[in-house]
C-alpha positions in Angstrom: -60.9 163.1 -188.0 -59.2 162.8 -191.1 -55.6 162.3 -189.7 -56.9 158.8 -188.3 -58.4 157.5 -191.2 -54.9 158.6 -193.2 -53.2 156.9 -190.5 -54.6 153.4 -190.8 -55.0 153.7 -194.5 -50.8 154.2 -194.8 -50.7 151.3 -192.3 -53.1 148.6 -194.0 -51.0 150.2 -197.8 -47.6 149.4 -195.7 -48.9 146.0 -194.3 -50.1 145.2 -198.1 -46.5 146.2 -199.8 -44.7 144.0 -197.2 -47.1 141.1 -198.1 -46.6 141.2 -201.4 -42.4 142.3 -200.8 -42.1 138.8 -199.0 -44.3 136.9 -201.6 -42.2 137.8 -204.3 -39.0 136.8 -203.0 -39.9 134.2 -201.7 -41.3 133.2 -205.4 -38.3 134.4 -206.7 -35.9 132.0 -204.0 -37.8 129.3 -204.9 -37.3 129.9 -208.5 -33.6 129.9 -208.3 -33.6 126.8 -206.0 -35.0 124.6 -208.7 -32.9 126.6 -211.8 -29.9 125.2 -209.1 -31.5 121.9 -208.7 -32.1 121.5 -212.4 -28.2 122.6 -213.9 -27.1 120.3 -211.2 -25.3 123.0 -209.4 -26.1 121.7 -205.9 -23.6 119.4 -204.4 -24.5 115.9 -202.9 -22.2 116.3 -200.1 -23.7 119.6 -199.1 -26.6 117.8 -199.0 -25.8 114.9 -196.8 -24.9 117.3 -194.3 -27.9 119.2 -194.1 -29.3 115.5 -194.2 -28.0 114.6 -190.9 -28.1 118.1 -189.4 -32.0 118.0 -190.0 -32.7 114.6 -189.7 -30.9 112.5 -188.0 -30.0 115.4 -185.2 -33.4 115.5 -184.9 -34.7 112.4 -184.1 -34.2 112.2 -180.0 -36.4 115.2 -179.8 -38.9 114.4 -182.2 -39.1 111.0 -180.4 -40.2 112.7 -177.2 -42.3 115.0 -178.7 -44.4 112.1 -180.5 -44.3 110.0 -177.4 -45.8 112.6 -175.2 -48.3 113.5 -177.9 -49.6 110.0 -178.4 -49.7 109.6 -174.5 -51.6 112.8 -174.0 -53.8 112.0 -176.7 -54.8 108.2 -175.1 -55.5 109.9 -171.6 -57.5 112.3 -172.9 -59.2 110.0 -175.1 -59.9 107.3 -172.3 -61.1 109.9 -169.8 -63.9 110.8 -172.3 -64.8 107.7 -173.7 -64.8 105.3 -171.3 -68.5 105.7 -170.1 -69.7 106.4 -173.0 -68.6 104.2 -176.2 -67.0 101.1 -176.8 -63.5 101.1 -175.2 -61.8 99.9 -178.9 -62.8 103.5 -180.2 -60.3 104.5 -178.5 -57.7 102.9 -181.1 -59.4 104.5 -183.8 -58.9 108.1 -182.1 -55.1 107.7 -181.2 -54.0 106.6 -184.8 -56.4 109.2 -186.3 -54.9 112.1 -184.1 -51.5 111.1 -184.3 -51.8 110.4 -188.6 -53.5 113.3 -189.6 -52.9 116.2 -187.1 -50.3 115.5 -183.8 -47.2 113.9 -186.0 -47.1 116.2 -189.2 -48.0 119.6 -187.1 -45.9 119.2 -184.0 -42.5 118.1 -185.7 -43.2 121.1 -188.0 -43.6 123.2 -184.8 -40.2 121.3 -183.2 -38.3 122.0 -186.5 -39.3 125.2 -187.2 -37.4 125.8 -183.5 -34.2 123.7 -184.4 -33.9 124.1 -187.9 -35.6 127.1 -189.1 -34.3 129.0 -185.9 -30.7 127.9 -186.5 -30.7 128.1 -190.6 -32.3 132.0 -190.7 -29.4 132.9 -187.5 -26.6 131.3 -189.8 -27.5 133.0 -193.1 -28.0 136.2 -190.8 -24.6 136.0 -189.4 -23.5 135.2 -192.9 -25.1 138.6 -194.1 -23.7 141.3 -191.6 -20.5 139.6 -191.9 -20.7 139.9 -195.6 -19.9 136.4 -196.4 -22.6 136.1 -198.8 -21.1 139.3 -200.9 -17.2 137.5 -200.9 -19.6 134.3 -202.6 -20.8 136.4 -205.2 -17.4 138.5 -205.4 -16.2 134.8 -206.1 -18.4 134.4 -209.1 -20.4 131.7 -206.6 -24.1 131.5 -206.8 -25.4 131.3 -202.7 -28.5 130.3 -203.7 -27.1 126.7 -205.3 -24.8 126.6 -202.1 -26.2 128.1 -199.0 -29.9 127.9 -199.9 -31.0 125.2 -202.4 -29.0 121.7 -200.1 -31.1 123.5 -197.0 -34.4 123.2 -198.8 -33.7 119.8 -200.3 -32.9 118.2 -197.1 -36.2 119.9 -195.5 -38.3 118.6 -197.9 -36.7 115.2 -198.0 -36.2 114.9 -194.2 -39.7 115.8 -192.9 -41.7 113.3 -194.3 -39.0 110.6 -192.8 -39.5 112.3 -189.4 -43.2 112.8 -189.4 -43.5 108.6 -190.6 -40.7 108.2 -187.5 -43.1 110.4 -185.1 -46.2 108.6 -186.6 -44.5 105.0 -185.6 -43.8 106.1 -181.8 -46.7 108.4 -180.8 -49.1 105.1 -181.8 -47.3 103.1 -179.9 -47.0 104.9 -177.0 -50.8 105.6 -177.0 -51.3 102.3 -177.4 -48.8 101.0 -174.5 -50.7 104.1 -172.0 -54.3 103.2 -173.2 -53.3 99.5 -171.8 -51.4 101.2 -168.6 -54.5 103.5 -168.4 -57.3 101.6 -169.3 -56.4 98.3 -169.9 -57.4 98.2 -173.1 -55.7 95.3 -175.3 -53.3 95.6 -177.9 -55.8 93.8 -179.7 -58.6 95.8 -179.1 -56.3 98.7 -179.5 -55.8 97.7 -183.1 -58.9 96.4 -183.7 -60.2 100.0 -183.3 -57.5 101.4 -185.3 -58.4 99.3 -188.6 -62.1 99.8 -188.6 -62.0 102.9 -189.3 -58.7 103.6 -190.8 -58.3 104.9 -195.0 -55.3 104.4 -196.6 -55.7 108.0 -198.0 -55.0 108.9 -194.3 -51.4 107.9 -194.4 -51.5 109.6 -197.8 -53.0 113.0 -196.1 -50.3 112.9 -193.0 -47.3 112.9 -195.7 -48.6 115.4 -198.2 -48.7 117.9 -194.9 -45.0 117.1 -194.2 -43.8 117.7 -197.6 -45.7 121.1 -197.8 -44.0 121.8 -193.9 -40.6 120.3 -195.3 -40.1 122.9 -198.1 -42.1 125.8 -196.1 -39.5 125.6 -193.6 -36.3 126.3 -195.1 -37.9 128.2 -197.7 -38.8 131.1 -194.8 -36.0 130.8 -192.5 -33.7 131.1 -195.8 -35.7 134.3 -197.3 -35.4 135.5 -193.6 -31.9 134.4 -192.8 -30.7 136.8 -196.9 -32.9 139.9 -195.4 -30.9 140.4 -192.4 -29.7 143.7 -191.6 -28.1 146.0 -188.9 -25.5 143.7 -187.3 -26.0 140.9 -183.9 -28.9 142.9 -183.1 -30.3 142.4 -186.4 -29.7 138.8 -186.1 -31.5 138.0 -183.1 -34.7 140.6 -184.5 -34.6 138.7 -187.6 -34.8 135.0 -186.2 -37.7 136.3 -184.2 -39.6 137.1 -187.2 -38.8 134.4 -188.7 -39.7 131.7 -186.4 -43.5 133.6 -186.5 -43.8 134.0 -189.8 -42.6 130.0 -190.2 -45.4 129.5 -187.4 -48.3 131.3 -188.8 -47.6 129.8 -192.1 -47.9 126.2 -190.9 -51.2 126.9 -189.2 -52.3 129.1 -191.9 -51.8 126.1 -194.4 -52.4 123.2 -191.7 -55.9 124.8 -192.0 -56.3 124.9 -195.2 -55.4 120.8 -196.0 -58.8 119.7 -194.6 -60.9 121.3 -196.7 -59.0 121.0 -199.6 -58.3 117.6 -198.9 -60.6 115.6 -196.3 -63.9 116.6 -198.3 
C-alpha cells in the first residue's frame, strides 16, 4: 500500500519541478530578450525577415482560416435564429464571434502550427548541431540573435493578422448570411452596431499581443532545450506545439474574466 502512495507522490514532486524548471527559464529568456531589446543589440534586418516569414507568409492561410470561420459561424448562427429572433441579430453574433473569440484564437492555433512548429525545429536543429555553442564560442549572444528578432516579430505580427482575419471572417459571414438567408448588408450591419463596444476591438487585440509574445516565447525555450539528435528534434517540436496549445487556451480562458466583467 505504501509503494503506491510513494509512487504518485515522486510523480506529482517530478510534475511540480518540471513546472517550475520551465517557468523559470522561460522568465529568464524573456529577461534577456528585453536586456537585448533595450542595449539595442537586436538587428533591424533580422527583424524584417522574421517580419515577412511570420506575417506576410502567413497571410493566404490565415485568410482561409478566417473565411471559413466567419462562414461557419453565419450558418450556424442563421440555423438557430431564424425562427426565433429577429433575423439582424444575426449581425451582432458574427462580428461578436469573429472579434472576441474566432479571429484572435484560431490564427494563434494556425501560427502556433507554422511558426511555433518551424521556429522550435530550427533552434533544435541548431542545438544538436551545436551551432548555438560556435555563437557563444564567437563571443555572440543567441539570445539578441536567434531569440529576441523571433519574439519581436510575433508580438508585432499577430495583432496585424488577427485585425487582417477580423476584416475577412466579417465579411464573409456577412456575404453567406445574405447567400444563406438573405439577410441585407444593411441589416447585417445594422445588427452588428447595436450591440457592438469599442472595448471589443480593444479585447480582440490585447488577446493577440498576449498570443504574439506567448508563441515564440515557447517554441524558442523549447527549440534551446533540445537534446539527443533528429530524434530529439521531432520529440521536442511535439512538446512544444502542446505546451504552445494548452497555453493559449489556458490564458484564452482566463481574458474573460479578467477582462469582460
Amino acid at each position: 500500500m505504501i509503494r503506491p502512495v510513494e509512487g504518485w507522490f515522486a510523480k506529482v514532486g517530478r510534475s511540480y519541478r518540471v513546472t517550475l524548471e520551465h517557468a523559470g527559464a522561460l522568465g529568464m529568456l524573456s529577461w534577456d530578450t528585453l536586456v537585448s531589446i533595450a542595449t539595442l543589440k537586436v538587428r533591424l534586418k533580422d527583424i524584417l525577415t522574421q517580419l515577412h516569414i511570420m506575417g506576410v507568409q502567413s497571410l493566404p492561410i490565415v485568410f482561409v482560416t478566417a473565411t471559413l470561420a466567419g462562414i461557419v459561424t453565419s450558418q450556424q448562427g442563421g440555423y438557430q435564429l431564424i425562427s426565433s429572433s429577429p433575423q439582424y441579430i444575426l449581425g451582432t453574433l458574427v462580428v461578436q464571434s469573429v472579434v472576441l473569440e474566432l479571429a484572435p484564437l484560431l490564427t494563434a492555433i494556425v501560427l502556433v502550427g507554422r511558426i511555433g512548429a518551424r521556429i522550435t525545429a530550427e533552434l533544435g536543429t541548431m542545438v544538436v548541431s551545436e551551432q548555438i555553442d560556435a555563437f557563444k564560442s564567437l563571443g555572440r549572444d543567441p539570445i539578441s540573435i536567434i531569440a529576441a528578432p523571433r519574439i519581436i516579430a510575433g508580438v508585432l505580427t499577430m495583432p496585424l493578422l488577427v485585425g487582417f482575419a477580423n476584416v475577412i471572417g466579417i465579411n464573409a459571414g456577412m456575404l453567406m448570411a445574405d447567400f444563406d438567408i438573405g439577410l441585407g448588408r444593411e441589416t447585417f450591419l445594422y445588427g452588428a452596431r447595436l450591440n457592438w463596444h469599442s472595448w471589443d476591438l480593444f479585447y480582440g487585440f490585447a488577446k493577440s499581443v498576449v498570443f504574439g509574445l506567448f508563441i515564440p516565447v515557447i517554441s524558442v525555450h523549447m527549440g534551446l532545450r533540445t537534446r539527443g539528435g533528429a530524434e530529439g528534434v521531432g520529440l521536442q517540436t511535439t512538446k512544444a506545439v502542446m505546451f504552445m496549445i494548452l497555453s493559449i487556451l489556458v490564458i484564452d480562458a482566463l481574458f474573460p474574466p479578467l477582462l469582460l466583467q
